[in-house]
N, C-alpha and C positions, 0 to 999 in steps of 0.2 A: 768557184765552179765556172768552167766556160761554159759562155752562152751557148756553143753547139753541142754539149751534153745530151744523149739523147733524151736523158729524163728530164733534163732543165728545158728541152723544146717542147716535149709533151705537156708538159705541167704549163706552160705558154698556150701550148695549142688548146687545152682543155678551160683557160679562160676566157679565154679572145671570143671576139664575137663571130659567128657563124655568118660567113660572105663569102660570094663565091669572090676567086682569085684566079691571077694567072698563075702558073706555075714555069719554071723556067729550067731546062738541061740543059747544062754547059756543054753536053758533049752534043747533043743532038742542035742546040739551035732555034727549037722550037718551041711552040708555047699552044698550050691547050686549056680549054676554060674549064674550072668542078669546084664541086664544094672539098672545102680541104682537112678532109680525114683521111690522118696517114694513119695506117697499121704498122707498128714493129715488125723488124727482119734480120736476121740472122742468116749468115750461111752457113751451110750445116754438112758440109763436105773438105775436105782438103784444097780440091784444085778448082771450086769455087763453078764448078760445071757438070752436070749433072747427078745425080742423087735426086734428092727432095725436092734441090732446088730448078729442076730441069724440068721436073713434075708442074712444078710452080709457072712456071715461064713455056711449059708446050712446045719448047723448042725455039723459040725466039731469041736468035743470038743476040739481037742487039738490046732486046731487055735487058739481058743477061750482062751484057755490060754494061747500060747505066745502076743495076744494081753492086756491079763490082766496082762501080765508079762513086757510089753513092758509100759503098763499105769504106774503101779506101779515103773520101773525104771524111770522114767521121775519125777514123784513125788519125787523120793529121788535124782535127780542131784544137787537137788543144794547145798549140803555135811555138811547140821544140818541135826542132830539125829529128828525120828521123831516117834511116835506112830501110835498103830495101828489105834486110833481113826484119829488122822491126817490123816493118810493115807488114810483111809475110805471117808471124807470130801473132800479130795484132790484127788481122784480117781473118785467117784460117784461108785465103786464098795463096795459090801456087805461085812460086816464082815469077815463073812466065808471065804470067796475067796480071800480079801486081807490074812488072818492069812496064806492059803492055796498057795499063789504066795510068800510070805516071806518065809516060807519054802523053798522052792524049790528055791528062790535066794540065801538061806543061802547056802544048800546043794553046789550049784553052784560054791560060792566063790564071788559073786557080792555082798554081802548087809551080814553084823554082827549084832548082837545084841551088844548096847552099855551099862554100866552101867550110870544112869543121872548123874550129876557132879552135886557137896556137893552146890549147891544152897539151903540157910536157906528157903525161901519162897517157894521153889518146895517141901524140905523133911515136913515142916510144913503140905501143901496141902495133900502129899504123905499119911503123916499119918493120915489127918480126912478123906481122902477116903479110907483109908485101904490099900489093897496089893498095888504097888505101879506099874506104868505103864513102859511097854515094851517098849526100844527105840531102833531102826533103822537106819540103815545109809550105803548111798554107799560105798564101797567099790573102792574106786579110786585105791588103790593100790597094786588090783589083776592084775592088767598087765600096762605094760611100751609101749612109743612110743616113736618112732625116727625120728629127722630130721636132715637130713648131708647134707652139702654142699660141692660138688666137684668144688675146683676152679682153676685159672689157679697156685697161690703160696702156697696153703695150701688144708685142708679139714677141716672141721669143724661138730661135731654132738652134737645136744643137746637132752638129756634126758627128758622125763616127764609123769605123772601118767595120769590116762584115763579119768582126766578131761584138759590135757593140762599145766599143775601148772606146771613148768620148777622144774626140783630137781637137774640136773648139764649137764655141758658140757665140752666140750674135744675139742681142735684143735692142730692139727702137721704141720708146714710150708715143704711143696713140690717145690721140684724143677721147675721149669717153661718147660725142657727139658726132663723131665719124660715120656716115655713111658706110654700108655696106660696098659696093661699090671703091669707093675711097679707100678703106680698109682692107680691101683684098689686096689693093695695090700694093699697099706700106708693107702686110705681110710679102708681097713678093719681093718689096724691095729690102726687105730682110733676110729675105733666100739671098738674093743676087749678091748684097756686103757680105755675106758668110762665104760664099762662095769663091770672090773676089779676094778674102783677106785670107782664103786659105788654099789658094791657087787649083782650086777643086774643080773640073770640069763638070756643070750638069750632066752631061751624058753619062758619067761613071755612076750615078744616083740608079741603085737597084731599087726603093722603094721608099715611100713618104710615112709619118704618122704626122695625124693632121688632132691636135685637141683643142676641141670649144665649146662655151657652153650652148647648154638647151639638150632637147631630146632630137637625136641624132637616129636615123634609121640605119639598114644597112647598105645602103646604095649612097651613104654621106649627104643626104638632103637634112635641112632642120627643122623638123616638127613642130616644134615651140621653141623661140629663144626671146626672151625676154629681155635680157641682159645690154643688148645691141642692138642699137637700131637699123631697121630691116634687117634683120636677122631669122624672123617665121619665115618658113615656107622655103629659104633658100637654098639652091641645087649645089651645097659648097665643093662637094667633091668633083661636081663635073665642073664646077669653076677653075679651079686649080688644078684639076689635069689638064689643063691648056698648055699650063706651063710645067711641065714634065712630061719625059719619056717613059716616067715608069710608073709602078700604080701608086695609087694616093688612098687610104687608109682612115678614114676620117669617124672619130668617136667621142664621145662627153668627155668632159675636162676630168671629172672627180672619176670617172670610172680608168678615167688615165692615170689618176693620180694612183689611185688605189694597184695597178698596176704595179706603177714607177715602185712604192715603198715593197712594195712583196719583190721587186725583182732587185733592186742596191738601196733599199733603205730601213724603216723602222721595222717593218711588218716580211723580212727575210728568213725562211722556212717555217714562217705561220698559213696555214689553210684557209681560215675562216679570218678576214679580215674585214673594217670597215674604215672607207676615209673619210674624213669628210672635210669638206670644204665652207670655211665657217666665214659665211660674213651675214650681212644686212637678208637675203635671202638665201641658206645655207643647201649645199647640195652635196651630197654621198654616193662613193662607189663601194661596191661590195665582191669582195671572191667568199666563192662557197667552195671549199675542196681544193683551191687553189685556184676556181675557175671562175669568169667574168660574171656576174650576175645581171643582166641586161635589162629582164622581164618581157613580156611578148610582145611590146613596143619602142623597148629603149628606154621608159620613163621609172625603172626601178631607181629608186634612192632621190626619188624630187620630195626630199624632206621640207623643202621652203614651200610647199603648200599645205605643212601640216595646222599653218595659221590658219585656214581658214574652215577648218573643226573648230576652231575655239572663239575669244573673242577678238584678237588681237586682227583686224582687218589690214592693219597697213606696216606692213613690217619697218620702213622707215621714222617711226613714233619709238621703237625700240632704244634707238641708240639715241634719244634727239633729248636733249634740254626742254624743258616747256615750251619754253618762246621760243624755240629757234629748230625744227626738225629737219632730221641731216637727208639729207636727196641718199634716194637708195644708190646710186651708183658713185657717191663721193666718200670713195676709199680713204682720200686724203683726213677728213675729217673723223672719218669713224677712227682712224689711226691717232688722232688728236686728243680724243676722248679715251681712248684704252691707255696712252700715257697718261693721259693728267689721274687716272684712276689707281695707275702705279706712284705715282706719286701723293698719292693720299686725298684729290681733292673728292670732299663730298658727294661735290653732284655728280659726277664724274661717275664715283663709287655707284650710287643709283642709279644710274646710266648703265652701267655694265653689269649691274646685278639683273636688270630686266633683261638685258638680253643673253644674259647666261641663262636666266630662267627658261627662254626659248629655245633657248641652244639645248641643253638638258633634255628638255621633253623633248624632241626632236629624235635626239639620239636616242635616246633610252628608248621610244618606240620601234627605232631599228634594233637596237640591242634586242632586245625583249620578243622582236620577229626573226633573227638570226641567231645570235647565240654567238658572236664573232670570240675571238679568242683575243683581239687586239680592236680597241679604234686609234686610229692615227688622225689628229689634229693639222691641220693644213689650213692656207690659204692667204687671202692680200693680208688680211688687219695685223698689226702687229699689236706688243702686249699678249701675241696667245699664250707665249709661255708661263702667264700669270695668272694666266683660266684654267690650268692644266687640274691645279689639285683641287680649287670648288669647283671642277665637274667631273673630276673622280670622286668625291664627296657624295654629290648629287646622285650619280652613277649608283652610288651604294645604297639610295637609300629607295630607287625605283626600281632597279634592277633584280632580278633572282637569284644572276650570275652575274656581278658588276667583272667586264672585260678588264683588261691591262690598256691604260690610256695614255698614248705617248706623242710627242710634238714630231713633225715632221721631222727625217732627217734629210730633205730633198732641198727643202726650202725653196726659192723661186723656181727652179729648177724642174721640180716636180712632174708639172705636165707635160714639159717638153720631155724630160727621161722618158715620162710613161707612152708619148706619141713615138721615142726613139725605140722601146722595146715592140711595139706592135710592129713599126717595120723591119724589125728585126726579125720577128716569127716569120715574116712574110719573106725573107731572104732565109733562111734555113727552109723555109718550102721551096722553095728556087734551089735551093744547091742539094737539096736531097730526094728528088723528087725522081724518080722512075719511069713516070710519065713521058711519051713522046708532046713535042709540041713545039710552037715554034718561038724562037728567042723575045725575050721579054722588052722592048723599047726601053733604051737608056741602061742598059746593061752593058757595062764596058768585060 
């Protein structure tokens, strides 16, 4: 399915979190500030100018064209060349109007004209019909989009064209002890090699997804983040639109992740899914209906404070030997102890039994408050794939309804997919958008 589908933007839009946005028309130029609920549209005429839809528009011609411009780009998402006859067929708009909205997308940079490719059976046709017909086609790679994950050991950004099609990515491993500050850097200097190695000009960047953890609001400041030092209280989103032309989209890692797999991975045309992000303090996103579940501050799915209903005060004793407890943020180690576990050693084995035990109750208290149809396993530790079946085990014997429980198929990847699909949504409000307003910063 293309990402410009109209149901596949919907079922997007109906997750995402509610912020207000700019919105951008390619024909107008301009940009106007709203909250972003699109209504479906249809034209309901032949020659795409008055009936119903003239009703609709009160006589505003130029509405009237960014919706014939908005019809017309929907018909070319899905990235075969197409004629003007097609177009006509596939619009329900008139001749004229489509030749008349092609233009004006060429002018733009949205839609080329193609030469057909040397098929015998199209140049045969070509020549008993004579002049030979016009072909069209989007334009995906009039502008770039970004998703970068801020983690607690690295940063990670992936690249891709304005239907989503991945063309490269970049990661730099970060110190765990980094500075806020510090760390914005290294992520910028992670934009810049991605950028540099794929000869991408910033300015062609229609829009950012930013994932990290803690409880994120919708203006991208962080609530709580614990994960990182100086991480509470930080204004991340107006940090890094410093560096950017265009907007920056900044949400929870795990509610990104849970994204990423409903949009290319485990959890693809399920509804009701749950991710979660399994380590030393574990944390969960959730879609209800296919749509984001945030909660009235951002802090739905902070399952790492389910410790402190019970006895287990210090989540770092979970994974730790007697003598020796592993630091909540040394990934290295907890990765140490899930192998030696796979390999049979005892303590090891006790080691991972306790904190599957936590993992368990964790989830099953979201299962048991959702009803998800799928949880998908994620995150740094490796060895998950060995916790899969004793915690569908586990599952079964807390649950009402034990879910289908399956390992990521994003793998590191993950969060950055899921920050690349939110500025994705956010560039299908840009090219579909009806709205006068004025052009969007860093919109090539």
């Amino acid at each position: 399915m293309s990402p410009f589908d109209t149901e596949a933007g919907d079922e997007l839009h109906r997750r995402s979190p509610q912020r207000t946005v700019h919105r951008y028309d390619p024909l107008t130029s301009r940009q106007c500030r709203r909250e972003p609920e699109r209504q479906p549209w249809t034209p309901r005429n032949g020659d795409g100018e008055g009936g119903e839809l003239a009703q609709l528009t009160g006589g505003d011609s130029s509405l009237l064209r960014r919706i014939n411009s908005a019809v017309t780009l929907h018909a070319l998402r899905g990235g075969d060349a197409l004629t003007l006859t097609q177009l006509v067929g596939d619009t329900g708009l008139s001749r004229p109007t489509v030749e008349g909205v092609v233009e004006g997308l060429i002018e733009s940079g949205l839609v080329v004209e193609v030469v057909p490719d040397n098929d015998p059976k199209r140049a045969d046709s070509a020549r008993q019909r004579g002049r030979p017909a016009r072909h069209f086609r989007f334009r995906a790679e009039a502008g770039h989009l970004l998703g970068i994950e801020i983690g607690t050991h690295g940063a990670r950004a992936v690249m891709s064209d304005l239907t989503g099609r991945v063309l490269s990515s970049y990661a730099r491993p970060i110190d765990e002890s980094t500075g806020a500050t510090e760390r914005l850097a290294l992520v910028r200097a992670t934009v810049a090699e991605l950028l540099r190695r794929t000869g991408v000009s910033r300015d062609t960047l229609w829009a950012v997804g930013v994932g990290t953890p803690g409880v994120v609001d919708a203006e991208g400041v962080v609530r709580l983040g614990t994960a990182l030092p100086g991480w509470t209280g930080l204004e991340l989103g107006a940090r890094l639109r410093r560096s950017f032309r265009c907007p920056v989209l900044v949400e929870n890692d795990a509610n990104l992740a849970a994204i990423g797999e409903h949009w290319r991975g485990a959890a693809v045309g399920m509804g009701d899914v749950v991710f979660v992000l399994a380590g030393l303090s574990p944390g969960a996103g959730s879609l209800i209906n296919g749509r984001l579940h945030r909660g009235f501050g951002g802090a739905a799915g902070e399952i790492g404070s389910l410790h402190l209903l019970g006895r287990e005060s210090n989540p770092a004793q979970l994974l730790s030997a007697p003598s020796k407890p592993i630091d909540p943020l040394d990934e290295a180690a907890v990765a140490r102890v899930l192998r030696l576990a796979e390999q049979g050693d005892q303590v090891a084995l006790d080691v991972r039994d306790r904190f599957l035990t936590r993992l368990v109750r964790d989830v099953a208290a979201l299962v048991l408050a959702i009803d998800p149809e799928i949880v998908v396993v994620g995150g740094w530790a490796a060895g998950l794939d060995g916790m899969l079946e004793p915690l569908r085990a586990q599952l079964v014997r807390f649950c009402l309804r034990p879910p289908e429980v399956r390992l990521s198929a994003l793998g590191d990847d993950v969060i950055a997919v899921g920050a690349l699909r939110l500025a994705l949504e956010h560039a299908e409000e840009q090219l579909f958008s009806v709205d006068q307003g004025e052009r969007t910063p860093g919109v090539g």
